[in-house]
Backbone bond lengths (Angstrom), bond angles and torsions (degrees), N, CA, C in turn:
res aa  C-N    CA-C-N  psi(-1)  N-CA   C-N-CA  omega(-1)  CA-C   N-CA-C  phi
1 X - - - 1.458 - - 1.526 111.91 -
2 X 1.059 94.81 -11.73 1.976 99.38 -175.09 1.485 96.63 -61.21
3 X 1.655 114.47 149.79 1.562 115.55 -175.88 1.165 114.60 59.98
4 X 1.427 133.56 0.69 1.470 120.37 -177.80 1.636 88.09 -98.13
5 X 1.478 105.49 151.07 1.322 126.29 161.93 1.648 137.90 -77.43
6 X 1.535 98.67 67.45 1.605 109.02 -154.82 1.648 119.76 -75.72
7 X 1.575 111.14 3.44 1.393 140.43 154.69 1.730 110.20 -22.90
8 X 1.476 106.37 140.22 1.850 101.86 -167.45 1.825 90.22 -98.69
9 X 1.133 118.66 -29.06 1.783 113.21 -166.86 1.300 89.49 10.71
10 X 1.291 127.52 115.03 1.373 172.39 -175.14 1.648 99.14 -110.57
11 X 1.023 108.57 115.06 2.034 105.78 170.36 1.394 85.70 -85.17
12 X 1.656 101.44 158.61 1.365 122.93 -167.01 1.546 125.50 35.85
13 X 1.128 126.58 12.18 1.272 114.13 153.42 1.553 142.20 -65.83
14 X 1.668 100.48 -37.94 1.318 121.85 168.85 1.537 113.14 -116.66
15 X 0.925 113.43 -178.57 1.775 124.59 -179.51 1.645 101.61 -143.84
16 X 0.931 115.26 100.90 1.725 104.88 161.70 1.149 121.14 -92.25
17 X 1.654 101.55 109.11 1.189 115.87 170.79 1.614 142.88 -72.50
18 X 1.707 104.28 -18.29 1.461 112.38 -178.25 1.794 82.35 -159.48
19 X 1.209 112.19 -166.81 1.337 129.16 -156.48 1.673 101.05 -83.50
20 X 1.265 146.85 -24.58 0.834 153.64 157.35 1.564 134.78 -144.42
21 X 2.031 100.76 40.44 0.638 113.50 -179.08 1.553 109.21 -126.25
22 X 1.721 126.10 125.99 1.472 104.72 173.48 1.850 92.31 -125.37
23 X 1.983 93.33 179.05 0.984 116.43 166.03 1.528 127.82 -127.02
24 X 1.500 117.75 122.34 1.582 107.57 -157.40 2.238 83.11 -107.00
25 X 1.161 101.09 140.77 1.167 101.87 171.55 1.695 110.33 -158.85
26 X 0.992 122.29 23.45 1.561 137.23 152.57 1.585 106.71 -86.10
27 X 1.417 116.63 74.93 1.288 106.51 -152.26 2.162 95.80 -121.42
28 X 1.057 119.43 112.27 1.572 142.56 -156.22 1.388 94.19 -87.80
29 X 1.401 110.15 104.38 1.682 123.98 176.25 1.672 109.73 -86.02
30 X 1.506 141.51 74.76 1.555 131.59 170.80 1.174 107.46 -20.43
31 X 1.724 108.07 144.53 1.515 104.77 160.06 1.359 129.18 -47.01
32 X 1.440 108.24 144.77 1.923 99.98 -178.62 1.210 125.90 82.58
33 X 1.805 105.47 -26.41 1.553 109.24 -178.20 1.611 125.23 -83.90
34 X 1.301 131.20 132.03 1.566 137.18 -167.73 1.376 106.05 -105.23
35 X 1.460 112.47 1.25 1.642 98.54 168.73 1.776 96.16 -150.73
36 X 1.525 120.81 167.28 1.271 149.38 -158.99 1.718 92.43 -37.69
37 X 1.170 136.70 179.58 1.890 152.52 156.71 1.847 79.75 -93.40
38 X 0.936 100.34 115.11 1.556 107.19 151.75 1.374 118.69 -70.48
39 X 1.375 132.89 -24.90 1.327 135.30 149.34 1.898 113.95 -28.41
40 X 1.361 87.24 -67.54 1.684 87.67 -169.52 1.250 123.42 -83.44
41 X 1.358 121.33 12.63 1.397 153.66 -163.75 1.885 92.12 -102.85
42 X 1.647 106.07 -70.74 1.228 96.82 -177.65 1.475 119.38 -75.83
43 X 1.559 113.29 -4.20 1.815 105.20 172.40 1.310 98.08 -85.94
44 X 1.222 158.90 -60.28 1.418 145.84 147.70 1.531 121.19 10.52
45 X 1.391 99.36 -58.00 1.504 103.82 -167.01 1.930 102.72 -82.58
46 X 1.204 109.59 -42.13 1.147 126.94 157.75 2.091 111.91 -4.79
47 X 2.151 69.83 -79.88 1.598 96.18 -176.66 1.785 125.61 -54.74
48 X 1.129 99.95 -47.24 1.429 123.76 157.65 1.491 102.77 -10.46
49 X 1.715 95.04 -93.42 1.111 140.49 -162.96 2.591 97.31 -40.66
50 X 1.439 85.70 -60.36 1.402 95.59 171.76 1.353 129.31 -61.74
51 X 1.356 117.72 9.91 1.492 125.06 -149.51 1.915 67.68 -118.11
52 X 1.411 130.50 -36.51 1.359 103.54 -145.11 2.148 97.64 -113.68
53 X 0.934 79.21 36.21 1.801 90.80 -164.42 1.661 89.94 -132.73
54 X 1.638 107.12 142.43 1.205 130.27 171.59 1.164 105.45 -36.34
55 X 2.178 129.94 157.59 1.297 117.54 150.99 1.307 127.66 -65.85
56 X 1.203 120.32 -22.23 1.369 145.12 -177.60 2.127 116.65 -48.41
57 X 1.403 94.88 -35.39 1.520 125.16 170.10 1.457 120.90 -84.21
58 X 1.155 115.81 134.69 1.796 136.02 157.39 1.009 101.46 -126.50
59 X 1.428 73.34 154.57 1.921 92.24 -176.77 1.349 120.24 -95.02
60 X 1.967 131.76 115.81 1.301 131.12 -152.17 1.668 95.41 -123.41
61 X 1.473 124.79 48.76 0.895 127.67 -175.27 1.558 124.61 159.08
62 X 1.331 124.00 111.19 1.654 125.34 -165.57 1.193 105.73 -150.86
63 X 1.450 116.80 122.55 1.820 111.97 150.08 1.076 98.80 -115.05
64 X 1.872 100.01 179.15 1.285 116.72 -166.27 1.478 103.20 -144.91
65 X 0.871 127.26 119.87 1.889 139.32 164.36 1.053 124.43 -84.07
66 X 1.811 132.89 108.24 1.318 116.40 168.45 0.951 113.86 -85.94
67 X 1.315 135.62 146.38 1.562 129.01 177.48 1.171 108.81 -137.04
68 X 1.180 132.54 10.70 1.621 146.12 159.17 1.708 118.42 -158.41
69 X 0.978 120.02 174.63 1.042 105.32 -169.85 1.703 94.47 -122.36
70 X 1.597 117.19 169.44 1.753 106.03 -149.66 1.397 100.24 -119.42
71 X 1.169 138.33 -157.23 1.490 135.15 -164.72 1.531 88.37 -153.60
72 X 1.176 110.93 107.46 1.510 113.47 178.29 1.902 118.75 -69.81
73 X 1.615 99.42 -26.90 1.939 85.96 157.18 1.577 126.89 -79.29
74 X 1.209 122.86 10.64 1.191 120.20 -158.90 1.862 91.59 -115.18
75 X 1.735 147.27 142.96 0.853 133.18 158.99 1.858 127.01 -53.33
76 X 1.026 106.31 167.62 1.997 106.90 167.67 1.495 114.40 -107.08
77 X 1.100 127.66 124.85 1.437 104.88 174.48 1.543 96.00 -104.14
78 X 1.042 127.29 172.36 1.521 142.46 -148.79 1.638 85.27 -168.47
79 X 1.899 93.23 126.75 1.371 113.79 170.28 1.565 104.97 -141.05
80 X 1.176 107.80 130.35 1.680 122.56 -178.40 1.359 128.37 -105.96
81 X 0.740 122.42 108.42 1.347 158.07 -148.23 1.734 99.49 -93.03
82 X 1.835 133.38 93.52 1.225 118.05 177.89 1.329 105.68 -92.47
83 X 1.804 110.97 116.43 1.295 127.95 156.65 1.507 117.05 -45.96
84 X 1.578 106.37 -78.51 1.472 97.55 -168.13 1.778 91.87 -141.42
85 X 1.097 123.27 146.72 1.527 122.00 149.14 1.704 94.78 -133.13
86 X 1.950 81.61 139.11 1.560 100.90 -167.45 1.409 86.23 -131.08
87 X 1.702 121.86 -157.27 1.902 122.56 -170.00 1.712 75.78 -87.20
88 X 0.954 137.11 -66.84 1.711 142.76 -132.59 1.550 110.27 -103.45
89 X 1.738 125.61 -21.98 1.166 119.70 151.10 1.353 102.23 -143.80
90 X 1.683 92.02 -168.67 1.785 116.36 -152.62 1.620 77.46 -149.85
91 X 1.465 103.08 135.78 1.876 104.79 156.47 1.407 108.37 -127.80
92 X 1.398 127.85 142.26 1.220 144.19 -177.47 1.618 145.08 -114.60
93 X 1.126 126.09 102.37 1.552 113.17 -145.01 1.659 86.51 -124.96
94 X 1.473 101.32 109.88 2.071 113.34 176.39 1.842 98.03 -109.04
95 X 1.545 85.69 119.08 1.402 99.46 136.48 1.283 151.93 -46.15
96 X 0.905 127.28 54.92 1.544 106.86 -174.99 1.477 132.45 -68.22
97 X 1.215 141.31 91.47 1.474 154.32 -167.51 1.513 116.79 -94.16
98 X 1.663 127.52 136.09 1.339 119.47 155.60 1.724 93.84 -119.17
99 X 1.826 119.60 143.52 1.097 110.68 154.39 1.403 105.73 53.22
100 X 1.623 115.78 54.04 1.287 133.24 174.33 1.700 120.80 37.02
101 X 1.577 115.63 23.27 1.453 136.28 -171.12 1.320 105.12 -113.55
102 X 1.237 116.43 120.67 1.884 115.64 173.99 1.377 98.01 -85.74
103 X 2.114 95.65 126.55 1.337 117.69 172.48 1.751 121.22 -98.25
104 X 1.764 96.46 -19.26 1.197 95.98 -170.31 1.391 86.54 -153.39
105 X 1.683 120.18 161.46 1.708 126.35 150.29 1.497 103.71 -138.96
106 X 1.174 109.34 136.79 1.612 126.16 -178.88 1.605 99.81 -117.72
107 X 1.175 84.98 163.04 1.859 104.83 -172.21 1.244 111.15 -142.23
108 X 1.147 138.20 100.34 1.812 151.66 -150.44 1.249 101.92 -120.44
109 X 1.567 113.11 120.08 2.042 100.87 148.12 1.679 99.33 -158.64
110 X 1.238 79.80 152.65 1.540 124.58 -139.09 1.669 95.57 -113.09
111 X 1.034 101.47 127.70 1.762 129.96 -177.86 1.421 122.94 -101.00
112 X 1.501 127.80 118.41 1.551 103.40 153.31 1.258 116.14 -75.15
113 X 1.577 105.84 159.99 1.302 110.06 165.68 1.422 125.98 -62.46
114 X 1.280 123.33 123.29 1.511 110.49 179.31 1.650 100.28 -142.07
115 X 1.737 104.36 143.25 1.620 123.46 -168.75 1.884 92.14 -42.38
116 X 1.013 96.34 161.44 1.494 109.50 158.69 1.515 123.78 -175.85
117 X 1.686 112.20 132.71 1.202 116.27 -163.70 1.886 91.90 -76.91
118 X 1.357 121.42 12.77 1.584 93.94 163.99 1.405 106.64 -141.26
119 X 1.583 93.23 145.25 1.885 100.47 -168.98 1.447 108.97 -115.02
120 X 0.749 105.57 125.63 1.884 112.16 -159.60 2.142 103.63 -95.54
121 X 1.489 104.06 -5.97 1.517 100.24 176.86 1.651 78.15 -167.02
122 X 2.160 73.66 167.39 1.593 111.81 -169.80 1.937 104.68 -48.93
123 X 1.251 108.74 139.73 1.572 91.57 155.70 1.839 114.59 -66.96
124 X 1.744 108.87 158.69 1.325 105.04 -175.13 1.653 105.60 -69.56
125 X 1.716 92.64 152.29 2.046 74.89 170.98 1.488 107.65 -127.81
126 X 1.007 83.33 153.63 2.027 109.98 -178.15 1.474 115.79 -20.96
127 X 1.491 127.33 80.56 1.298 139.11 -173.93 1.399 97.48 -103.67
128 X 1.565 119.56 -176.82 1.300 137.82 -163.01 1.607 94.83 -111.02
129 X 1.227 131.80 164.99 1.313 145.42 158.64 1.412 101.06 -49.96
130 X 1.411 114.82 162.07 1.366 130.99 162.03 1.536 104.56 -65.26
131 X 1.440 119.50 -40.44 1.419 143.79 -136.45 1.573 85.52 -75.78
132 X 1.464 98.35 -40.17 1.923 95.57 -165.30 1.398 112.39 -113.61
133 X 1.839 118.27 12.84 1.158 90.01 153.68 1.664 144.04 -106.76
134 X 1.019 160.44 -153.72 1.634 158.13 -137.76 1.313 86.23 -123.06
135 X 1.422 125.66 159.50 1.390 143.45 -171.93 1.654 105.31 -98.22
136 X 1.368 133.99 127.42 1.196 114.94 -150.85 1.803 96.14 -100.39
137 X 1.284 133.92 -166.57 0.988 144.81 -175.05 1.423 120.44 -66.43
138 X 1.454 110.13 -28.48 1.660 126.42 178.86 1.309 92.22 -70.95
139 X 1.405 124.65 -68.05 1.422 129.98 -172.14 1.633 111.75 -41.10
140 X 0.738 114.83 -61.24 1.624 141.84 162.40 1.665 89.51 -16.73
141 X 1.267 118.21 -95.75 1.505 136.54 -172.39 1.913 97.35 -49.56
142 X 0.729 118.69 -41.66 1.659 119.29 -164.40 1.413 101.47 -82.83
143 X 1.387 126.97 -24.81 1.655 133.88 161.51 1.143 119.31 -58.02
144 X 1.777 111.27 -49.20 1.112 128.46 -154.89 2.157 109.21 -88.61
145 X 1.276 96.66 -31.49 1.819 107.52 171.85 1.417 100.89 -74.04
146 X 1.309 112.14 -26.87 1.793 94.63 -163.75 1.582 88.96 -98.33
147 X 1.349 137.60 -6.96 1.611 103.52 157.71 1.035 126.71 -103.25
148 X 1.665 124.99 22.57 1.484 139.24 139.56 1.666 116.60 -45.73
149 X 1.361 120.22 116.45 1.119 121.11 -156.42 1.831 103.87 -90.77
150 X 1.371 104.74 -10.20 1.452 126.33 163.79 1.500 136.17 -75.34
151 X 1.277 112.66 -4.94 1.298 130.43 -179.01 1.429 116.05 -45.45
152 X 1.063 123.46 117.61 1.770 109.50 -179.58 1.990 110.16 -122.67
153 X 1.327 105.13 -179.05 1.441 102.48 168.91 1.391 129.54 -102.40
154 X 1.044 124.28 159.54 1.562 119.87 -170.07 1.707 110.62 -20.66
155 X 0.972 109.15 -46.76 1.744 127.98 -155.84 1.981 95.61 -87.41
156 X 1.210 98.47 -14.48 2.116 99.69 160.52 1.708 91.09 78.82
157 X 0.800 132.83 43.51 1.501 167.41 106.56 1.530 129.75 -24.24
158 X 1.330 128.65 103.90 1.284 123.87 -171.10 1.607 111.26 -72.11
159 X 1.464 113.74 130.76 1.680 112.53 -153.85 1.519 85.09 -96.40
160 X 1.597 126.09 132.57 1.277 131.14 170.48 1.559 109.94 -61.05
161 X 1.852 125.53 157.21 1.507 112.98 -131.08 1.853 69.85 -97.82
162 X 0.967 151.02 -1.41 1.300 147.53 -173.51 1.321 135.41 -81.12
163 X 1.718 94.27 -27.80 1.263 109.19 174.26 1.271 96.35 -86.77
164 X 1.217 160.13 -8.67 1.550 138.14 170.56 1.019 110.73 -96.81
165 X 1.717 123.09 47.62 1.558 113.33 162.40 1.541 93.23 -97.16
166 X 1.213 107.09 118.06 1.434 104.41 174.36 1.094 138.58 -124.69
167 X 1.723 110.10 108.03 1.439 129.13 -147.28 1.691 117.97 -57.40
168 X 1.315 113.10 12.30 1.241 126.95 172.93 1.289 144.54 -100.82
169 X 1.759 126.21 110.48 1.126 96.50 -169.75 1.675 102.00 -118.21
170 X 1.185 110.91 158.61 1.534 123.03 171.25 1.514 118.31 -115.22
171 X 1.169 118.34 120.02 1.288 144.97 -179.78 1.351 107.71 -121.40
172 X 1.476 118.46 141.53 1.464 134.62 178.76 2.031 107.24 -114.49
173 X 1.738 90.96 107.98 1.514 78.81 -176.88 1.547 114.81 -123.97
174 X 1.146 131.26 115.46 1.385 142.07 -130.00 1.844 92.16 -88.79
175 X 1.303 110.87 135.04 1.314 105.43 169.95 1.483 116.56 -110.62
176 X 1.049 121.97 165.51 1.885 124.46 -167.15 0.776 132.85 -33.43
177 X 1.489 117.36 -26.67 1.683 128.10 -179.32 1.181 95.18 -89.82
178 X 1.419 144.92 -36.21 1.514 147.94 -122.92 2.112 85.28 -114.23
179 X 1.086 124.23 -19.26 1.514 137.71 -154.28 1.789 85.23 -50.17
180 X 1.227 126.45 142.12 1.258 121.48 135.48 2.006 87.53 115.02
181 X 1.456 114.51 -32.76 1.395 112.48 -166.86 1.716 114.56 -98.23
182 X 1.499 96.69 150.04 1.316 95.44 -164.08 1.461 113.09 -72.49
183 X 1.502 110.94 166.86 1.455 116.07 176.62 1.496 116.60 -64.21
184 X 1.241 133.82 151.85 1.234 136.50 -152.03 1.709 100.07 -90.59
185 X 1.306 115.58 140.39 1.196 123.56 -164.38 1.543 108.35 -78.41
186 X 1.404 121.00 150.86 1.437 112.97 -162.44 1.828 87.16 -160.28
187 X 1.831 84.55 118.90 1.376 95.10 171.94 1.454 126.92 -91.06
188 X 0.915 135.71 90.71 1.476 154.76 162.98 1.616 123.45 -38.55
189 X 0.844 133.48 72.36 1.355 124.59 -170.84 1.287 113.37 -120.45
């Protein structure tokens, strides 16, 4: 994997608008929720951040600051800020702004890969693609509520049909020891 370009560049996630400037505005409201997934807020900024750093680099280190909270109809623009690029890291400081207001600031830096006689976790082991595995039982139920045209929010509230596109999928993928046993039971109610 060394030298390979293991980077997600996602089409349509971001928009680059100027040289280290993007705009994320595919922006995924949870049911019930009145402001942005801070999840997809900080993979955005994340991405940003990776768009302006060598391929050669991953990122082995990120926080994230909310400092307002965001308006999920409104876009984010994300501006990145290059700290330092050196041979072995890159540091990264994103803006996150709505309506010229900071919602978020992240802090990124970015590693080459280099040998090392110490391994701090398991190597990964030999799983299947996402691509090929079966949709598990959660998925199942989370398909099946969001094309209920009745769906509401905590507060019994009719949930607009937009907010239940939900950019998530869950798959159950059994590893070697696990071979032969059933999927874990999941109460749905």
């Amino acid at each position: 994997m060394e030298g390979e370009d293991m980077r997600a560049n996602v089409p349509g996630v971001l928009e680059e608008i100027d040289g280290d400037l993007y705009r994320g505005s595919h922006l995924w409201r949870p049911v019930g929720a009145k402001r942005i997934y801070g999840g997809q807020l900080v993979g955005q900024a994340l991405e940003a951040a990776t768009r302006t750093v060598a391929s050669t680099l991953t990122v082995h280190s990120l926080h994230t600051y909310f400092v307002r909270s965001g308006d999920w109809a409104l876009p984010v623009m994300y501006k990145v800020l290059r700290l330092r690029d050196g041979q072995s890291f890159a540091s990264r400081s994103v803006l996150a702004s709505q309506q010229g207001r900071p919602i978020a600031v992240t802090l990124a830096s970015f590693h080459k890969h280099e040998p090392s006689s110490f391994e701090h976790q398991q190597p990964m082991p030999d799983v299947p693609g996402p691509e090929t595995l079966s949709e598990s039982k959660y998925q199942f139920f989370v398909n099946e509520k969001m094309k209920d045209d009745e769906v509401s929010d905590k507060d019994g509230k009719p949930v607009r049909k937009g907010a239940l596109d939900v950019p998530i999928a869950a798959k159950i993928c059994p590893l070697p020891h696990q071979e032969g046993k059933k999927e874990p039971r999941l109460n749905c109610s």
